[in-house]
MARTIFI-164650 format. One record per residue (C-alpha): residue number from 1; residue in three letters; x negated, y, z. Coordinates in nm, 2 decimals, padded with zeros to 4 digits, m for minus. Example, Ala and Ser with C-alpha at 12.3 -4.5 7.8 and 13.67 -1.06 7.14 Angstrom:
BEGIN
node seq:1 type:Ala xx:m01.23 yy:m00.45 zz:00.78
node seq:2 type:Ser xx:m01.37 yy:m00.11 zz:00.71
END
This chain:
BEGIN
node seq:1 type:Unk xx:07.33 yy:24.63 zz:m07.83
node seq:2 type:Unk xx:06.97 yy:24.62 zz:m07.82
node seq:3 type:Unk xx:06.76 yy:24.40 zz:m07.59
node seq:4 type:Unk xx:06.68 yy:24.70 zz:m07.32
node seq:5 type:Unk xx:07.07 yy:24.71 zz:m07.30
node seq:6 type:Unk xx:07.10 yy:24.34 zz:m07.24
node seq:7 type:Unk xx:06.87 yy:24.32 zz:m06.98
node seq:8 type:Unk xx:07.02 yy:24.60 zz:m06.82
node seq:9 type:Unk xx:07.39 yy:24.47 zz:m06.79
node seq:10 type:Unk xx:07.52 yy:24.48 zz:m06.44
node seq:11 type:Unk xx:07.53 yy:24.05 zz:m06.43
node seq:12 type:Unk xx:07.17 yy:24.07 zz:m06.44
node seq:13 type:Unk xx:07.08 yy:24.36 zz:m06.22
node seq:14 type:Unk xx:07.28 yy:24.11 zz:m05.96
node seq:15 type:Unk xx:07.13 yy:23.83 zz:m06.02
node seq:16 type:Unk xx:06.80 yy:23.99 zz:m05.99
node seq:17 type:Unk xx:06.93 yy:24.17 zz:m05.66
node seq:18 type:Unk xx:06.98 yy:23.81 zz:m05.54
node seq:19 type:Unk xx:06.69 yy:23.70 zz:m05.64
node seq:20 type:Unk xx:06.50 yy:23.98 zz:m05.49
node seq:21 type:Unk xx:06.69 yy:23.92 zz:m05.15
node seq:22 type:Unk xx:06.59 yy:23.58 zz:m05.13
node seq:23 type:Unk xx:06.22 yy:23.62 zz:m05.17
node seq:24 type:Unk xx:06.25 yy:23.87 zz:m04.89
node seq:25 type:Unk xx:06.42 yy:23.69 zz:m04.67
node seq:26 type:Unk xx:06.18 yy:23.39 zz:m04.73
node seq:27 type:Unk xx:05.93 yy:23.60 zz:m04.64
node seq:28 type:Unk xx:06.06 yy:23.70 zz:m04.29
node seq:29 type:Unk xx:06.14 yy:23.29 zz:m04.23
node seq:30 type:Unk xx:05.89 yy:23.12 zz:m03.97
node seq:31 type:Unk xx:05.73 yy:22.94 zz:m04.23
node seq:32 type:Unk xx:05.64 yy:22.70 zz:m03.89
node seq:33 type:Unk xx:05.99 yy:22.60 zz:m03.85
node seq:34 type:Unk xx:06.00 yy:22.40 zz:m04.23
node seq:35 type:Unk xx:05.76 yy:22.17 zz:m04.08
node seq:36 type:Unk xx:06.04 yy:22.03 zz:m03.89
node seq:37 type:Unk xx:06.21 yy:21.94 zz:m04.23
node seq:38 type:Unk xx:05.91 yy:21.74 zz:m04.30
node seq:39 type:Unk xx:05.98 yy:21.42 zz:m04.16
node seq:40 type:Unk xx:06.31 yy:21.43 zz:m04.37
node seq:41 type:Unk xx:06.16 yy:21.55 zz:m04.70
node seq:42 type:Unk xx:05.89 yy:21.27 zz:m04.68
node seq:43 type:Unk xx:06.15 yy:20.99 zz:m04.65
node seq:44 type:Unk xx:06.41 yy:21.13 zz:m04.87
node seq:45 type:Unk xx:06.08 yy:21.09 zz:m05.11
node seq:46 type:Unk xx:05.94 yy:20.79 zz:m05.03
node seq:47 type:Unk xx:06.29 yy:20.60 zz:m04.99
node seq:48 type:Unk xx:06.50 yy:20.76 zz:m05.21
node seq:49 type:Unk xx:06.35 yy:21.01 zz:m05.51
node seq:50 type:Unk xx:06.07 yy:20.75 zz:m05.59
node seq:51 type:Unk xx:06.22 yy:20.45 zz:m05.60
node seq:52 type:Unk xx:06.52 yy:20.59 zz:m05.83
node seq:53 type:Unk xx:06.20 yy:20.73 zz:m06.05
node seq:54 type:Unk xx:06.03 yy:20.44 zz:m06.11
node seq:55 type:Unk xx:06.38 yy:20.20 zz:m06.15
node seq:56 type:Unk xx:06.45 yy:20.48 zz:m06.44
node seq:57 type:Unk xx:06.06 yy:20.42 zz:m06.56
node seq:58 type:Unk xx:06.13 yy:20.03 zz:m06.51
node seq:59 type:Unk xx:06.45 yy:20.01 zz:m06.74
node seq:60 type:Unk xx:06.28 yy:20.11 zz:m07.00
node seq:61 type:Unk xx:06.02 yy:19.85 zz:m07.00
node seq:62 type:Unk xx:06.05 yy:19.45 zz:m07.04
node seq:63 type:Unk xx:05.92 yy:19.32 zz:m06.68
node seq:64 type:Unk xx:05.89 yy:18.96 zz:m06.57
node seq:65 type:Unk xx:05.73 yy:19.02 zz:m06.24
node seq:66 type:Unk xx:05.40 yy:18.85 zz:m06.41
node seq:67 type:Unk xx:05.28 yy:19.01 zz:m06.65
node seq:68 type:Unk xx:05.24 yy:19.43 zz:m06.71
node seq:69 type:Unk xx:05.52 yy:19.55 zz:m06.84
node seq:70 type:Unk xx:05.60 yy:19.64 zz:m07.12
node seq:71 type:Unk xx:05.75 yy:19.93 zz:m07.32
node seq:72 type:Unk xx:06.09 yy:19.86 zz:m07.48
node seq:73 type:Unk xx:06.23 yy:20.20 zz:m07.48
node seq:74 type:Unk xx:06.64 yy:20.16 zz:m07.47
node seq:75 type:Unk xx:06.67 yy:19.78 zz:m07.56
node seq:76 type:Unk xx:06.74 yy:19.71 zz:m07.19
node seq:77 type:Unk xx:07.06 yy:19.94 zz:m07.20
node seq:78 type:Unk xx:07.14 yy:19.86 zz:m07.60
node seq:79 type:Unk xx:07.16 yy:19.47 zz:m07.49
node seq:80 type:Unk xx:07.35 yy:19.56 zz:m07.17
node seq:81 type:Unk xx:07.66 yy:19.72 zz:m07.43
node seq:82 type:Unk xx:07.65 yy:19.53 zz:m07.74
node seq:83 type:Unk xx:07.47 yy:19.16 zz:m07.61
node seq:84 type:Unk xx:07.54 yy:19.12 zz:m07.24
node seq:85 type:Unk xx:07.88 yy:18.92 zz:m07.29
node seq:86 type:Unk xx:07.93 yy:18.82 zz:m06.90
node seq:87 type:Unk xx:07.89 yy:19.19 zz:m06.83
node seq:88 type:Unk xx:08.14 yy:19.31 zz:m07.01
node seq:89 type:Unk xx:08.41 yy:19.03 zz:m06.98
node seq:90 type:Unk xx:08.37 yy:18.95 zz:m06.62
node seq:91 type:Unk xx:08.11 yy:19.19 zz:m06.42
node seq:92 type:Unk xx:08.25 yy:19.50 zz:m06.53
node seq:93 type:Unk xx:08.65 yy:19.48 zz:m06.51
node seq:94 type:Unk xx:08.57 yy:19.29 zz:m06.20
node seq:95 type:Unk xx:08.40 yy:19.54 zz:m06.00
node seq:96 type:Unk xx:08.66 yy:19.84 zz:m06.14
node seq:97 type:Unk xx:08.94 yy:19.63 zz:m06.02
node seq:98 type:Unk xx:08.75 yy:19.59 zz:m05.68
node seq:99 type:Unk xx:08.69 yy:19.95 zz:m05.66
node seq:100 type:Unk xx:09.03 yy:20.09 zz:m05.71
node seq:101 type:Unk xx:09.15 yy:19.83 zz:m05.52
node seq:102 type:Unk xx:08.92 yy:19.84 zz:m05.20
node seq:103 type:Unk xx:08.80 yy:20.20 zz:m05.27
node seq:104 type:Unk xx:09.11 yy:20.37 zz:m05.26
node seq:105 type:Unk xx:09.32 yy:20.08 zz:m05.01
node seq:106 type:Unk xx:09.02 yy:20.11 zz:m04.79
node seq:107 type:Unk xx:09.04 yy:20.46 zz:m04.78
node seq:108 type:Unk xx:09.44 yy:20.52 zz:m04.74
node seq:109 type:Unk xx:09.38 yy:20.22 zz:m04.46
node seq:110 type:Unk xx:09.11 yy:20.42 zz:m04.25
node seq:111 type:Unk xx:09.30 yy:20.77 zz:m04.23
node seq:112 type:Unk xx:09.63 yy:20.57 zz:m04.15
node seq:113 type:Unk xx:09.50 yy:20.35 zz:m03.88
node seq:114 type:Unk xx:09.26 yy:20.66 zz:m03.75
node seq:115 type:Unk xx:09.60 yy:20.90 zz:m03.75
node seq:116 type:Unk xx:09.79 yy:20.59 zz:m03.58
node seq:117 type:Unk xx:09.53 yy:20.57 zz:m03.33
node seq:118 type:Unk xx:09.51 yy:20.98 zz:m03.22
node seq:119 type:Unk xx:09.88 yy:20.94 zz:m03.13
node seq:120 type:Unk xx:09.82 yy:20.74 zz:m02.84
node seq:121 type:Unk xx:09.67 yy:20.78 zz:m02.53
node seq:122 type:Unk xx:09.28 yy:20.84 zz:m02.47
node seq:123 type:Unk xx:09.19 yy:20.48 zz:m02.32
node seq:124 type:Unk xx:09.40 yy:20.22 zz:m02.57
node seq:125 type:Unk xx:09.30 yy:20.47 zz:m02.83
node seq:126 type:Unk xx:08.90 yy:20.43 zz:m02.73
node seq:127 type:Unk xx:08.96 yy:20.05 zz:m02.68
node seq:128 type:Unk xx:09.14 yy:19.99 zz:m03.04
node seq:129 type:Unk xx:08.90 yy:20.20 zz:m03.23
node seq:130 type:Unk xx:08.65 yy:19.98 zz:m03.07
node seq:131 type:Unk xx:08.86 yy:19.68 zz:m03.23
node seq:132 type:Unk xx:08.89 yy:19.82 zz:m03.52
node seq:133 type:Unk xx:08.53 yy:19.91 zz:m03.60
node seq:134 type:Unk xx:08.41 yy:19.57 zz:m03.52
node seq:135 type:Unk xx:08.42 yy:19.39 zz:m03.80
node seq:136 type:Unk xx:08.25 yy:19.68 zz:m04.04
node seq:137 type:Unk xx:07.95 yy:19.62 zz:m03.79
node seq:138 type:Unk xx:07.93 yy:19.19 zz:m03.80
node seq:139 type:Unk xx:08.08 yy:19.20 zz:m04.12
node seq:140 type:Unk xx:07.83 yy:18.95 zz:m04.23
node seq:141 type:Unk xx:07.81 yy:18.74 zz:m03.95
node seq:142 type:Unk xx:08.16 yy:18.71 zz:m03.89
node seq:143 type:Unk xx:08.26 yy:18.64 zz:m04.24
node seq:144 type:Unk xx:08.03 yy:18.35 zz:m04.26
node seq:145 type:Unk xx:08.17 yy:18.18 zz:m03.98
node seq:146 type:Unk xx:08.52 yy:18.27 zz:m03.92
node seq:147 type:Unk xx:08.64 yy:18.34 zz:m04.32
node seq:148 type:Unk xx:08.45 yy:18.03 zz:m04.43
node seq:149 type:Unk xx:08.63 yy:17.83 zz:m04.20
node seq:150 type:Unk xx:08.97 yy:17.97 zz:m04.25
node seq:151 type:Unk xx:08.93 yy:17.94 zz:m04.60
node seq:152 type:Unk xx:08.74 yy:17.58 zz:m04.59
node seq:153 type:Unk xx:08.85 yy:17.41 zz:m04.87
node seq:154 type:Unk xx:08.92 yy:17.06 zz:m04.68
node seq:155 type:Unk xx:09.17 yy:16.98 zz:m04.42
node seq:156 type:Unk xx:08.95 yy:17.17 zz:m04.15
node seq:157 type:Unk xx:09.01 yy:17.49 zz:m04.32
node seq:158 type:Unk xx:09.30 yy:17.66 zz:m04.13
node seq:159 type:Unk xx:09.47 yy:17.74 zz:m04.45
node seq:160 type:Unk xx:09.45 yy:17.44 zz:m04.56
node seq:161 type:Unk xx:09.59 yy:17.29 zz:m04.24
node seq:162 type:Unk xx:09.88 yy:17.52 zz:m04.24
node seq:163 type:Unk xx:09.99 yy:17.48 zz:m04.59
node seq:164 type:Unk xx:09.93 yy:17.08 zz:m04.54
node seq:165 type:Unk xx:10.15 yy:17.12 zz:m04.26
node seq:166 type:Unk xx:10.42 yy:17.28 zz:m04.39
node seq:167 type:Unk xx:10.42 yy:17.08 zz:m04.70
node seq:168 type:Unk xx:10.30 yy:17.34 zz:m04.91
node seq:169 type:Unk xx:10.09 yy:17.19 zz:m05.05
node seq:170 type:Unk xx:09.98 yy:16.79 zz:m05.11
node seq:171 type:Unk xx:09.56 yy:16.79 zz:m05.11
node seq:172 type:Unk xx:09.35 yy:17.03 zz:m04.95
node seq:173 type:Unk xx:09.26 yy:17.34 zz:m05.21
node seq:174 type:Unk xx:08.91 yy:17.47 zz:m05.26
node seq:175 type:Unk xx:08.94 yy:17.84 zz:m05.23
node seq:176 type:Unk xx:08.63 yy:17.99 zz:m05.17
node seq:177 type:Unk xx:08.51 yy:17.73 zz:m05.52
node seq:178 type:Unk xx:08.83 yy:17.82 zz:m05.70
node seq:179 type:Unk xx:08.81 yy:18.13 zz:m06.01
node seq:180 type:Unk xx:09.20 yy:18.16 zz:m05.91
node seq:181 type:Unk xx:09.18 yy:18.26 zz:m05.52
node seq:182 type:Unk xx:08.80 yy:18.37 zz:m05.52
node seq:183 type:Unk xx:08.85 yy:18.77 zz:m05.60
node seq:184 type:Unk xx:09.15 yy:18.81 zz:m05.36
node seq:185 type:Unk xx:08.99 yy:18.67 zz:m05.06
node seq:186 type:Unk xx:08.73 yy:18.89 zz:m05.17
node seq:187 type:Unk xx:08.97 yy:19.19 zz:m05.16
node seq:188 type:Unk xx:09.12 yy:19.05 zz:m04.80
node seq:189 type:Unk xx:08.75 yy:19.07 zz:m04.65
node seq:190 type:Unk xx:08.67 yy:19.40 zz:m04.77
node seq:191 type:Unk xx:08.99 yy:19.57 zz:m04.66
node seq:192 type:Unk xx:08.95 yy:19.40 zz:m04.31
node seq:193 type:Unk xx:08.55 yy:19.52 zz:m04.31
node seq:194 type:Unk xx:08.66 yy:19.86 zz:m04.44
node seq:195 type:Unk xx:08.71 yy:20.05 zz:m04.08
node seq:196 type:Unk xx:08.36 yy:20.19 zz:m04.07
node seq:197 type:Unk xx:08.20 yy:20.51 zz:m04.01
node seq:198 type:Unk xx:08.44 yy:20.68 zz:m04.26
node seq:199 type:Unk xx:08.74 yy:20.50 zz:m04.01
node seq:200 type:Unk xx:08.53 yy:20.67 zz:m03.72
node seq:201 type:Unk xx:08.48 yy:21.03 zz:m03.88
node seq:202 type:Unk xx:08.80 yy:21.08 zz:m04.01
node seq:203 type:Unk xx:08.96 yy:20.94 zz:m03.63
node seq:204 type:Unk xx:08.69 yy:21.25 zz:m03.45
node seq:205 type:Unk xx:08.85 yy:21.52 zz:m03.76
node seq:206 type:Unk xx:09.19 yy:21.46 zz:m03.66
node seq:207 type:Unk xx:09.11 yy:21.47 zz:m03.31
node seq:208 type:Unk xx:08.95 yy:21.80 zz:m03.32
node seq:209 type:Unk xx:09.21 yy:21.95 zz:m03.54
node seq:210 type:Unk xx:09.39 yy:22.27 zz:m03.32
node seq:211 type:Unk xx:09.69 yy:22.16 zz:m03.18
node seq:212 type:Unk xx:09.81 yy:22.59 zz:m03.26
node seq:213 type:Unk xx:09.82 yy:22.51 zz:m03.61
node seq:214 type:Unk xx:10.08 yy:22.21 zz:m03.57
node seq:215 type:Unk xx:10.26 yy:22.45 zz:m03.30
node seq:216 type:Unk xx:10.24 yy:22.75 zz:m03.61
node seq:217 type:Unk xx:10.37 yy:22.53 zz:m03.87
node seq:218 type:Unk xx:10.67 yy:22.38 zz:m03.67
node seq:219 type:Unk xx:10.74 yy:22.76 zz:m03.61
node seq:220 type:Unk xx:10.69 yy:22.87 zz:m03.94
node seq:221 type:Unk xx:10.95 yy:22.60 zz:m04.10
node seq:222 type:Unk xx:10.74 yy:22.24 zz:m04.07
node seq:223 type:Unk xx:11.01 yy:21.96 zz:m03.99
node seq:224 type:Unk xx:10.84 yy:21.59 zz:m04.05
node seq:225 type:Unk xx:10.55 yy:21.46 zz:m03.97
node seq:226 type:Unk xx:10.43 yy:21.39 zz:m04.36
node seq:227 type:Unk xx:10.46 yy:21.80 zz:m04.44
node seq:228 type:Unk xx:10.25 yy:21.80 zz:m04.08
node seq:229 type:Unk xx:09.95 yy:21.53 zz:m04.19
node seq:230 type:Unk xx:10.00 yy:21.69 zz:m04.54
node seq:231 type:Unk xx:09.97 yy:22.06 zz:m04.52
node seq:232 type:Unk xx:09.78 yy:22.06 zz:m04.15
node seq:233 type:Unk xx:09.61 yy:21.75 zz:m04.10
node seq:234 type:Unk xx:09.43 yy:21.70 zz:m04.42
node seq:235 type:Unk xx:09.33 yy:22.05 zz:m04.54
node seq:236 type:Unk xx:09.20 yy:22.08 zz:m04.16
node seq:237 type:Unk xx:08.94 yy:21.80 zz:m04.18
node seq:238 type:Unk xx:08.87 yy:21.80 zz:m04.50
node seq:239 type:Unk xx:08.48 yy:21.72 zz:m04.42
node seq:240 type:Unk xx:08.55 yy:21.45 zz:m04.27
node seq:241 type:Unk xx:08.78 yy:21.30 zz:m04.57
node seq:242 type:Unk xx:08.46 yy:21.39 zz:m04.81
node seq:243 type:Unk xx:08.24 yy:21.19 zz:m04.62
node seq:244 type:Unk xx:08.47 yy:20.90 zz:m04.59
node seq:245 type:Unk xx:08.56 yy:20.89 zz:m04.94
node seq:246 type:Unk xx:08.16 yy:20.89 zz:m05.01
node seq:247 type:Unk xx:08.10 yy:20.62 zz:m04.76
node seq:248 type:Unk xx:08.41 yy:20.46 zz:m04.93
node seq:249 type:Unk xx:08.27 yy:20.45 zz:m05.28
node seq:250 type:Unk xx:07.89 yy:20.33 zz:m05.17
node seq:251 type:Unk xx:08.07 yy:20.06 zz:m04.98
node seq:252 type:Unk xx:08.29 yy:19.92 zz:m05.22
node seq:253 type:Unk xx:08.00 yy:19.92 zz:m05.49
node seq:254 type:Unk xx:07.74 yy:19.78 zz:m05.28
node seq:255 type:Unk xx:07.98 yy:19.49 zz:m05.17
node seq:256 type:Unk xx:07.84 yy:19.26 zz:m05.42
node seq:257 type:Unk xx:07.73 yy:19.01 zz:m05.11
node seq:258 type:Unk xx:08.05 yy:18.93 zz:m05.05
node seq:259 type:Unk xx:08.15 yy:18.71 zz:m05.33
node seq:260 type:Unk xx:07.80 yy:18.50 zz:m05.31
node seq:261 type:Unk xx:07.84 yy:18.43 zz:m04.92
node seq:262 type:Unk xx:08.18 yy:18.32 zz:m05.00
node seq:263 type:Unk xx:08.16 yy:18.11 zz:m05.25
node seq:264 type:Unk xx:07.80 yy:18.05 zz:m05.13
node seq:265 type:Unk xx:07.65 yy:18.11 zz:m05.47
node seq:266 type:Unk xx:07.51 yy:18.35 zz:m05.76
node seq:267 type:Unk xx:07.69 yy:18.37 zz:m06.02
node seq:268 type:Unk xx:08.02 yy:18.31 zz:m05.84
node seq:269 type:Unk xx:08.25 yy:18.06 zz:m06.03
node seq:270 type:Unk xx:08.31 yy:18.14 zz:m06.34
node seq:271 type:Unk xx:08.19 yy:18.45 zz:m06.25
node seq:272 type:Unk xx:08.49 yy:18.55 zz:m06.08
node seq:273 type:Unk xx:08.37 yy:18.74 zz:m05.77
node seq:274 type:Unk xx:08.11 yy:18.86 zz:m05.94
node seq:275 type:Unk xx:08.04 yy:19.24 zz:m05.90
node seq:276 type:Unk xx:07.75 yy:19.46 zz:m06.07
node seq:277 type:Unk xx:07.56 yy:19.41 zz:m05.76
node seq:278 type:Unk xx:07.57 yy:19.04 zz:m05.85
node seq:279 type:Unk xx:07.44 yy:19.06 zz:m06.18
node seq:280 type:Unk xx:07.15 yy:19.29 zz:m06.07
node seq:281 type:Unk xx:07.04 yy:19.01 zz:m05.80
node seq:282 type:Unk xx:07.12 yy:18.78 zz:m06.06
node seq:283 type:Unk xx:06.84 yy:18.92 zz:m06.33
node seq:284 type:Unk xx:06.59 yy:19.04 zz:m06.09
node seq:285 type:Unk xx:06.52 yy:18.75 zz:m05.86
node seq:286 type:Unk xx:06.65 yy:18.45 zz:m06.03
node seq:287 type:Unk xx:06.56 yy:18.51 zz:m06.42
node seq:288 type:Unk xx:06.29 yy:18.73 zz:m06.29
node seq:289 type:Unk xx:06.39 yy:19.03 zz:m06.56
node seq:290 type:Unk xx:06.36 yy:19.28 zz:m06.36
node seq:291 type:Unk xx:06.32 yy:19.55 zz:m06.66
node seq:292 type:Unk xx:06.69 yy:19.47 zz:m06.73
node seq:293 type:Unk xx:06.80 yy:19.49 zz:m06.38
node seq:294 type:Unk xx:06.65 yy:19.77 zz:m06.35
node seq:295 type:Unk xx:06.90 yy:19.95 zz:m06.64
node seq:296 type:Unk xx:07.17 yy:19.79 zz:m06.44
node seq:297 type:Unk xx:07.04 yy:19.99 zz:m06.15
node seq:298 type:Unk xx:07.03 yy:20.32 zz:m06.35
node seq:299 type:Unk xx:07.43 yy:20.22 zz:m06.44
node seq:300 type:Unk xx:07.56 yy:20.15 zz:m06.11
node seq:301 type:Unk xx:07.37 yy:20.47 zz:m06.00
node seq:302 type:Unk xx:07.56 yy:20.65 zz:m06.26
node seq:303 type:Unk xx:07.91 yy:20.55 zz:m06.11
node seq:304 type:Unk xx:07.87 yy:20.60 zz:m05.77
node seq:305 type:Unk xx:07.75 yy:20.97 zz:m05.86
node seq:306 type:Unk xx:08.00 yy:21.01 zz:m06.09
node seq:307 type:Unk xx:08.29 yy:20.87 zz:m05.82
node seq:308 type:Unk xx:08.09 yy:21.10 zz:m05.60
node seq:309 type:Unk xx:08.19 yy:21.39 zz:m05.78
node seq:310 type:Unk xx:08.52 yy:21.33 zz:m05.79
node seq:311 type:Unk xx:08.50 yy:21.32 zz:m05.43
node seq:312 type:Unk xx:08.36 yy:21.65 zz:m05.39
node seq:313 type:Unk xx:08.60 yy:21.79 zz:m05.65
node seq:314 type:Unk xx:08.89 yy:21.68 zz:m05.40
node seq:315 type:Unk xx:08.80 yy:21.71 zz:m05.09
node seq:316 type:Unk xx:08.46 yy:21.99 zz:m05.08
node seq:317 type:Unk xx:08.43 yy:22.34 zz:m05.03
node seq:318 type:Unk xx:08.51 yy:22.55 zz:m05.33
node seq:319 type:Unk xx:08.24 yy:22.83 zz:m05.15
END
């Protein structure tokens, strides 16, 4: 087969048939109406393409916030595999254990509690998704005051009280300060935060899922309610579970606060709420190496769009 023949194989008469069509119809589009886009396209720039550009241009550089920076090619991510030693004993299988432990829990939690709550009637189910969603938007506030003090790590701290009280326990323990309780009060928080706008989209795609399919199904041999929230529910609002398993993942992997307003500070103890986020804040603004936090950047960056993926695998449109 010569090269006229290649050219003129029926894939590539399509393609160029596609092509063709989509010059044309770009040519019949008001051009005036992409101006509406523009507001969009200069933000997703300014906030989002640039700044992921020059983190990328930053990692490879050695950058003390003093003087220029300076070229260093891959030594930021060759120290960050072979040399970083609390990164790969404590930050990393710390914030994998968080993920699949929030990520997923967080997730399974939110499409329960949503499903619970479109069983019941239109007013308790307004005023308990109200409840719900609280927390996810004081999250910060309210885990200063009310987890700090439930966890205080003197006889003030309700815990402590109760377990004093009950003889649990003879001296008050320091929770928030202790390697052994810090990560699972971690975990606690987060799964009590977790009812979000994922929580709220995934409540609105059951909701607007057509009661004919459920009738259908019953009629066509459906007999529990699992077959129902398996074969009906879920493949019905399958939007909705994408973008609350997205919101899911940039949650649980931006959640490195939490530990530091616990334990109240960076590094954790021992580094045992410590989370990539952590380690990030840790190099940039208090050893000023901001080159190297920047390659941490690029590697966090890297999960989330790889856990992204996976998300869009499950739960996106195969068209």
């Amino acid at each position: 087969m010569n090269m006229t023949d290649i050219k003129s194989t029926p894939k590539n008469k399509s393609i160029k048939s596609l092509i063709a069509r989509e010059k044309l119809l770009f040519k019949k589009d008001d051009k005036e109406a992409y101006l509406f886009t523009l507001p969009y396209v200069l933000l997703f720039l300014i906030f989002i393409i640039i700044p992921i550009f020059l983190a990328m241009l930053l990692s490879l550089t050695t950058f003390d916030m003093v003087s220029f920076p300076r070229f260093a090619r891959l030594d930021n991510f060759v120290f960050l595999l072979t040399a970083d030693e609390e990164f790969m004993r404590y930050i990393l299988p710390n914030t994998i254990k968080f993920a699949l432990i929030v990520g997923p829990g967080g997730y399974a939690l939110s499409f329960f509690m949503a499903w619970a709550l479109a069983q019941l009637p239109h007013k308790l189910r307004t005023v308990l998704a109200i409840i719900l969603y609280s927390p996810s938007l004081t999250a910060g506030i309210t885990m200063t005051v009310v987890w700090k003090v439930f966890f205080a790590g003197d006889e003030s701290g309700y815990l402590n009280y109760i377990l004093l009280r009950f003889g649990l326990i003879v001296e008050p323990i320091a929770f928030l300060q202790s390697p052994n309780f810090l990560f699972t009060i971690m975990i606690i928080v987060a799964l009590w935060a977790s009812m979000g706008v994922g929580f709220l989209a995934m409540l609105a795609g059951i909701l607007n899922v057509s009661q004919e399919l459920y009738e259908a199904a019953y009629i066509d041999g459906l007999n529990s309610r699992f077959q129902e929230i398996w074969y009906i529910t879920i493949p019905a609002m399958k939007p909705q579970m994408l973008f609350g398993a997205v919101m899911a993942i940039v949650g649980t992997f931006s959640a490195g606060a939490l530990g530091v307003q616990l334990s109240g500070s960076n590094p954790t103890p021992n580094y045992s709420g410590s989370l990539i986020l952590n380690h990030i804040e840790d190099y940039g603004f208090i050893r000023y190496d901001m080159g190297y936090a920047a390659a941490l950047s690029i590697i966090l960056l890297l999960i989330i769009y790889f856990f992204s993926k996976l998300s869009w695998k499950l739960f996106g449109e195969k068209d």
